[in-house]
N, C-alpha and C positions, 0 to 999 in steps of 0.2 A: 551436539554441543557446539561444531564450529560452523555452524552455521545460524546459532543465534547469535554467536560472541559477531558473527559476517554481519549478520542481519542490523543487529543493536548498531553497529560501527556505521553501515552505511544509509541507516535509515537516520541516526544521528547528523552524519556529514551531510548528507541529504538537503533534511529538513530544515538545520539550523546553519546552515553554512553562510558563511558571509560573502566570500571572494567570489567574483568574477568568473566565468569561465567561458568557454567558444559560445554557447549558448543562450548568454545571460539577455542576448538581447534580440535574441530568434523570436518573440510573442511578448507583446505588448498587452496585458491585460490593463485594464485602466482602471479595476479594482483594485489591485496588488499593491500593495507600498512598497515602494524603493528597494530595500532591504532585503526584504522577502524574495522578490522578481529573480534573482539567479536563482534559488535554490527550486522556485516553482517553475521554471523554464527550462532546469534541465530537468526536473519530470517529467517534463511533456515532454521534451525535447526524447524521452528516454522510453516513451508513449508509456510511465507508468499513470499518469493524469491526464486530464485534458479539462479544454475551458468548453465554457458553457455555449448552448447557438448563439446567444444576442453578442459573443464575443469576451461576455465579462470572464472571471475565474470564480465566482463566491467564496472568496477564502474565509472569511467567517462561518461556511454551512458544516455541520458534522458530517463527520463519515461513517460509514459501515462496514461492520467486520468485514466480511465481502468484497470489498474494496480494497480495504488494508491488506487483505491477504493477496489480492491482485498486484498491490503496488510493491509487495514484498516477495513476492516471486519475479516480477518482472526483473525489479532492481537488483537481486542477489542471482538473476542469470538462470533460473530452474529451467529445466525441458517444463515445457507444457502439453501433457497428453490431455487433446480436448474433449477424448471419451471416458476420461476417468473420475473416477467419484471420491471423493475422499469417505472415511470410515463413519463420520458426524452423521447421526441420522437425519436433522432439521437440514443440510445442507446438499443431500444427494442430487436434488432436482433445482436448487440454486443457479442464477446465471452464471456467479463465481467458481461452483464447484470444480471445475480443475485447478484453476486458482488455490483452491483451498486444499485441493489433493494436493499436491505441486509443496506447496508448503508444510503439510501435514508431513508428508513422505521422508523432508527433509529433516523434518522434527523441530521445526523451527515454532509452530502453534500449537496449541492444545485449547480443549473444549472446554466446557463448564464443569467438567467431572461424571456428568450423568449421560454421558455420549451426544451432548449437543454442542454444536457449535456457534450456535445464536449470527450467523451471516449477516440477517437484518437489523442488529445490536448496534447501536451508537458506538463510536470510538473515543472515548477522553483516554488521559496520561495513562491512565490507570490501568486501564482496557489494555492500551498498548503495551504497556511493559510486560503484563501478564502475559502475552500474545509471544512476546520473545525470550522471556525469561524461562 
């Protein structure tokens, strides 16, 4: 539990942060609006993100579970054991799966109920809450 109340807290400050920080202006995406550019620049900055080869970010493209579970380990500090698998059967052999171990362990994600964790699954709000709550 205190590690989704961690999670919720700093995937919130994260994402929607406004302010300024050491960071905000380490990577120039030229897709990024204004606004956005501190809180996606300390991701990077935090290597829970990164921009794309041509330089851009695509902040309009979805994400995947897989991902989200990367950026939510990275950011809330987990050890990452890169030979561990988490318990999800769809995600054992996944690029993410420490990631998703890492998280799992923490107790910070849960699957779909039927021992899957759908990795290659789109992310909207929705998705994500479920993922911390």
């Amino acid at each position: 539990m205190k590690y989704k109340l961690i999670a919720t807290g700093i995937l919130a400050g994260s994402l929607l942060s406004y302010s300024s920080s050491a960071f905000a202006n380490t990577h120039k995406f030229p897709d990024v609006p204004n606004w956005a550019s501190p809180s996606v620049n300390y991701l990077v900055e935090k290597g829970a993100l990164h921009g794309k080869p041509d330089g851009t970010f695509a902040p309009a493209e979805t994400i995947d579970r897989g991902s989200a579970a990367k950026i939510m380990a990275i950011m809330l500090g987990l050890d990452i054991n890169l030979n561990a698998k988490p318990s999800f059967q769809d995600a054992q052999n996944h690029w993410a799966a420490p990631y998703i171990a890492a998280v799992e362990k923490a107790g910070v994600i849960k699957g779909d109920g039927n021992g899957n964790f759908l990795p290659t699954g789109l992310i909207n709000r929705a998705s994500m809450a479920s993922m911390v709550a």
